[in-house]
C-alpha positions in Angstrom: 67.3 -2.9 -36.8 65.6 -5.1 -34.3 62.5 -6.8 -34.5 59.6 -4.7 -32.9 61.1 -1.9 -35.7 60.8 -4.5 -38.0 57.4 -5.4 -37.3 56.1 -1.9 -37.1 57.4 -0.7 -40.5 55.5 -4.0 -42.1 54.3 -2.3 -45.0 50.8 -4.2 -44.7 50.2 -3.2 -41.4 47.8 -0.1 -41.0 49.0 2.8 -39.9 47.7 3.4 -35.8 45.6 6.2 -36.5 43.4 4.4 -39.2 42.1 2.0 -36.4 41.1 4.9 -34.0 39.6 7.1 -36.6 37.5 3.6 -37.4 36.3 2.9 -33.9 35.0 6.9 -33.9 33.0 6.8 -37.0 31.7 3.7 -35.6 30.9 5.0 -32.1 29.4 7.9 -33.5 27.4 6.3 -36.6 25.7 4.4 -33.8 25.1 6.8 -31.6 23.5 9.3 -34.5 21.1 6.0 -35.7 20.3 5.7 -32.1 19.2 9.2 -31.6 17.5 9.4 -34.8 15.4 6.3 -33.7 14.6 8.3 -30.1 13.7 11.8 -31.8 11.5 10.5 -34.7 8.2 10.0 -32.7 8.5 13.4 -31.4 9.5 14.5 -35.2 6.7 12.4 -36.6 4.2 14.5 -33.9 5.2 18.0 -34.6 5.2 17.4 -38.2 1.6 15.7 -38.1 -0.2 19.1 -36.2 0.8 21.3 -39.7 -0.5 18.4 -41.9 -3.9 17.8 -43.8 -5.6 14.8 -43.8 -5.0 13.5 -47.3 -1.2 14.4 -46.1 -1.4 12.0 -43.2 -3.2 9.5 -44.4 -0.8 9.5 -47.4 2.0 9.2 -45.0 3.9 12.3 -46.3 6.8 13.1 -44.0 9.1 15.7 -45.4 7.9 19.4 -44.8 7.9 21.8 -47.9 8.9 18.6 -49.9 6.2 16.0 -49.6 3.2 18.5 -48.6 2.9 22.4 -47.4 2.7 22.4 -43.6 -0.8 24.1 -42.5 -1.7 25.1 -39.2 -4.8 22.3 -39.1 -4.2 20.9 -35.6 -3.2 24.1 -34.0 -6.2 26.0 -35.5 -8.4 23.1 -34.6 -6.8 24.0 -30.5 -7.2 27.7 -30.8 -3.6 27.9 -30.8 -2.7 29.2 -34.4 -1.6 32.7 -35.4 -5.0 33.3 -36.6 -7.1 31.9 -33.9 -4.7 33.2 -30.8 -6.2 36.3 -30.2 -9.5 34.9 -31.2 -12.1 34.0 -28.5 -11.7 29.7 -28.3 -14.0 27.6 -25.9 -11.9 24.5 -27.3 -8.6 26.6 -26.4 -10.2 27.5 -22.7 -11.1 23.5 -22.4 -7.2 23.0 -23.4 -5.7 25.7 -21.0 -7.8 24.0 -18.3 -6.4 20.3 -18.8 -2.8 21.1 -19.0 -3.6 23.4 -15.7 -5.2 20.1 -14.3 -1.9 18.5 -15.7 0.5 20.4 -14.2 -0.7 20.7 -11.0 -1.7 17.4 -10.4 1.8 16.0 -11.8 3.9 18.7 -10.1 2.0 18.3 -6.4 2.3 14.4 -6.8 6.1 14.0 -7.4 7.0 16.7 -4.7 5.1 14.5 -2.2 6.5 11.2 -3.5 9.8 12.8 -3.2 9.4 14.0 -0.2 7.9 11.4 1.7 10.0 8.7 -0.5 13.1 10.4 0.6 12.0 10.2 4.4 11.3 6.5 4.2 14.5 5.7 2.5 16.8 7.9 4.7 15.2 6.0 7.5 15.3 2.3 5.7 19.2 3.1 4.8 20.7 4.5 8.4 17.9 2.6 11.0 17.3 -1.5 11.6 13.6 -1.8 11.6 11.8 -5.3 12.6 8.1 -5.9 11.6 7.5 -9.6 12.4 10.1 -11.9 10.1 10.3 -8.2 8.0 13.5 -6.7 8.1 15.1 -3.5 6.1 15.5 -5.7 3.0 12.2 -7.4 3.2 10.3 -3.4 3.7 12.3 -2.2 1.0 11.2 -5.2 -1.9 7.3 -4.6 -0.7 7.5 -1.0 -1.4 8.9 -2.5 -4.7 6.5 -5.2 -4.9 3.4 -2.5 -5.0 4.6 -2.2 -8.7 3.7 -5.7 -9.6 0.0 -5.0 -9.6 -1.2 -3.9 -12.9 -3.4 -0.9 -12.5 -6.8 -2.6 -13.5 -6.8 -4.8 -10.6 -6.8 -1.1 -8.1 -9.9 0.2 -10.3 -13.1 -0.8 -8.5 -11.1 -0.5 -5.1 -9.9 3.1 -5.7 -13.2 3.6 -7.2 -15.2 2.9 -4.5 -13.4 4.4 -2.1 -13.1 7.7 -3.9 -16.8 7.7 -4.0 -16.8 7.4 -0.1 -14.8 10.0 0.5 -15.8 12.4 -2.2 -12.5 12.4 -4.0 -14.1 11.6 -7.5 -13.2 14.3 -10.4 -11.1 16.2 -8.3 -7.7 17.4 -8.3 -6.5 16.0 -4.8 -7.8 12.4 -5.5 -5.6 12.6 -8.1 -2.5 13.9 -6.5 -3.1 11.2 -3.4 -3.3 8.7 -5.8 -0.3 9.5 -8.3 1.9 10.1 -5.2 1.2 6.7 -4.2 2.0 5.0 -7.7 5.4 6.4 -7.6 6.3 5.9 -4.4 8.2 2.7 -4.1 10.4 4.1 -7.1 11.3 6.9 -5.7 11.9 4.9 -2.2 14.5 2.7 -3.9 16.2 5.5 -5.8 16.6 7.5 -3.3 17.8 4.3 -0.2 20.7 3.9 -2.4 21.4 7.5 -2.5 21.6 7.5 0.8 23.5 4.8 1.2 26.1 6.0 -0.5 26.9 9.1 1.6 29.0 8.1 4.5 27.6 8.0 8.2 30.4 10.0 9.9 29.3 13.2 8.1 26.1 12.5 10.5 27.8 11.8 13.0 30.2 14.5 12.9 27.1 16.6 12.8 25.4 15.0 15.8 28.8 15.8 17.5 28.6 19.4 16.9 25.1 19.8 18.2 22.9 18.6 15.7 20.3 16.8 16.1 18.6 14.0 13.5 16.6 16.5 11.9 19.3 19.2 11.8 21.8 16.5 10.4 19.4 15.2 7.6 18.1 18.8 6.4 21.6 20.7 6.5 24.2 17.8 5.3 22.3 15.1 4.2 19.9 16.7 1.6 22.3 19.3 -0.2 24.2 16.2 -0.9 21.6 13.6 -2.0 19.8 17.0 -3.8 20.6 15.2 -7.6 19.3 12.1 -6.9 16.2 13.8 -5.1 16.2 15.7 -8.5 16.4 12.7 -10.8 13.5 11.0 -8.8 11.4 14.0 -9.2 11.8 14.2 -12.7 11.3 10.3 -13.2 7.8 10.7 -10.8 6.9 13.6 -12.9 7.1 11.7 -16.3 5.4 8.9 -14.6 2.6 11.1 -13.6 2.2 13.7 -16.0 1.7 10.1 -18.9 -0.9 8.7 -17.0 -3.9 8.0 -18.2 -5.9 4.7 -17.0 -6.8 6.7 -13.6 -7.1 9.5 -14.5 -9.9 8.4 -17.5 -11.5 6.1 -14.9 -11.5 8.9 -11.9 -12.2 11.6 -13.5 -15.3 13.3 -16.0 -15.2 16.9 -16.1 -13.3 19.2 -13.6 -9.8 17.4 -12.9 -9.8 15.9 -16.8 -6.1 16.0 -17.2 -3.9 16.3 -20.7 -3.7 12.5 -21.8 -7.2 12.0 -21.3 -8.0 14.9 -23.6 -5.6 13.6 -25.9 -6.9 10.3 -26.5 -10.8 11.9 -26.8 -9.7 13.6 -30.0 -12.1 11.6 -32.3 -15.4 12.0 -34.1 -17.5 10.4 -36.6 -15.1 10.7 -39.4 -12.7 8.8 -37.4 -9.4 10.2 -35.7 -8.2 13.9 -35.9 -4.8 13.1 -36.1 -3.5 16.8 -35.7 -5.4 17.6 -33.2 -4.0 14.9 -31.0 -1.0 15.4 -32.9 -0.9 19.3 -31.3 -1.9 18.3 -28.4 0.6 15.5 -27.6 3.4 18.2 -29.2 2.1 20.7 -26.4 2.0 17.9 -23.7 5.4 16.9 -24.6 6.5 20.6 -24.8 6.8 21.1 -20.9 9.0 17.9 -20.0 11.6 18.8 -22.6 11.9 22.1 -21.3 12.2 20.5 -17.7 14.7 17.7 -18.8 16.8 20.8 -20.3 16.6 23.1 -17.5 17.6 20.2 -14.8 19.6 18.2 -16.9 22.7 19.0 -14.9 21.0 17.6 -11.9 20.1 14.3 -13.5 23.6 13.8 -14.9 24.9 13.7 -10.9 22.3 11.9 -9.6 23.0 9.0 -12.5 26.5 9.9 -11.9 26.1 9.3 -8.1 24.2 5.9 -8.4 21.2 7.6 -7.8 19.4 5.7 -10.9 20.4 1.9 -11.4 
């Protein structure tokens, strides 16, 4: 008998499928605590709209064990079984800032990406030369825009909506959101583009093609996940914000997370009716996230998101 057979039949020695079955559990154990850790907010929000206040002051969590789920918050929204085919000024007032929301988030990241992809395909296949500013430079000051924290844009973006009439409207909004998320979009989508190879281009500009023609028919089907996972990034981004649109806006373009945070009174904060109402604000992403999942697995996959 040689040696390696020798060492492999050691009795103390595990047998090789113990150490795999090990590293599973463990991978998975991890990855269960981990997704536990993500889902519980979102568990902790539905669970809070079908409570009563003594139940959520008392922190019960467990439905049909700790406390009888009720429809509080949703009743509270117009939104319960009961109350839905009820006449609801509050459900009206609802409709009307996730309308605000949607089209204001929606409008904003299709411009970003669209506009954000332009700059990028230019910044990743042209030399530009603004002074001592060269591609790299351009690309960190889109960037750089990020560093500024919102406040210090208020009173500028406040008096300048006032000029031009854009106060508690839908477009100011849109103008402004598009802006915020453009430099992220710009740098996700450069290195999309710079990872699809030039001589499809130029095989395109070959056949008869111009710029345009190359970009819209090979270019974008190709670089269409990463255009994807920017537009879903832009529309989180968007559809959370709530510093501009609370400062910019008072009664016609109020969107979702203002509404949200405006659930209080003088008995302090109804915490399921912001509970509904964050549920039904976070509603729409999921669905989103689900329905375009594929695309944001091959634009990650791609290097579209680093």
């Amino acid at each position: 008998m040689s040696d390696a057979q020798i060492f492999h039949d050691h009795p103390d020695d595990p047998p090789p499928r113990v150490g795999w079955w090990v590293g599973r559990i463990g991978v998975y154990g991890i990855l269960i605590l981990w997704t536990v850790i993500c889902l519980f907010p979102i568990y902790w929000t539905i669970t809070t709209s079908f409570k009563q206040a003594p139940d959520v002051m008392q922190g019960n969590m467990v439905p049909w064990v700790d406390y009888t789920p009720q429809w509080r918050g949703w009743k509270s929204l117009g939104l319960s079984p009961d109350t839905i085919g009820q006449v609801s000024t509050v459900r009206e007032e609802f409709l009307k800032r996730f309308w605000n929301s949607t089209v204001t988030a929606l409008a904003s990241s299709m411009l970003a990406v669209v506009l954000g992809s332009c700059a990028a395909y230019g910044l990743s296949r042209f030399r530009y030369k603004f002074g001592f500013m060269r591609n790299p430079d351009i690309s960190f000051f889109f960037l750089s825009q990020l560093i500024l924290p919102p406040v210090v844009l208020a009173l500028p973006f406040l008096v300048l909506y006032k000029e031009l009439a854009l106060l508690d409207t839908r477009l100011g909004l849109i103008l402004l959101y598009a802006l915020t998320v453009l430099p992220i979009v710009i740098w996700i989508m450069r290195d999309q583009f710079q990872g699809i190879p030039v001589e499809l281009e130029e095989a395109a500009l070959v056949d008869g093609l111009g710029i345009w023609g190359a970009f819209i028919t090979i270019i974008l089907p190709i670089a269409l996940p990463g255009m994807v996972a920017a537009f879903i990034l832009s529309l989180v981004l968007t559809w959370n914000e709530y510093f501009f649109a609370a400062l910019l806006t008072s009664t016609n373009a109020v969107t979702l997370p203002v509404m949200v945070a405006s659930q209080t009174g003088s008995q302090g904060i109804n915490w399921w009716s912001m509970a509904a109402l964050s549920a039904s604000a976070i509603l729409p992403l999921i669905v989103i996230g689900i329905v375009l999942e594929r695309y944001i697995i091959k634009g990650m996959a791609s290097g579209a998101v680093k």
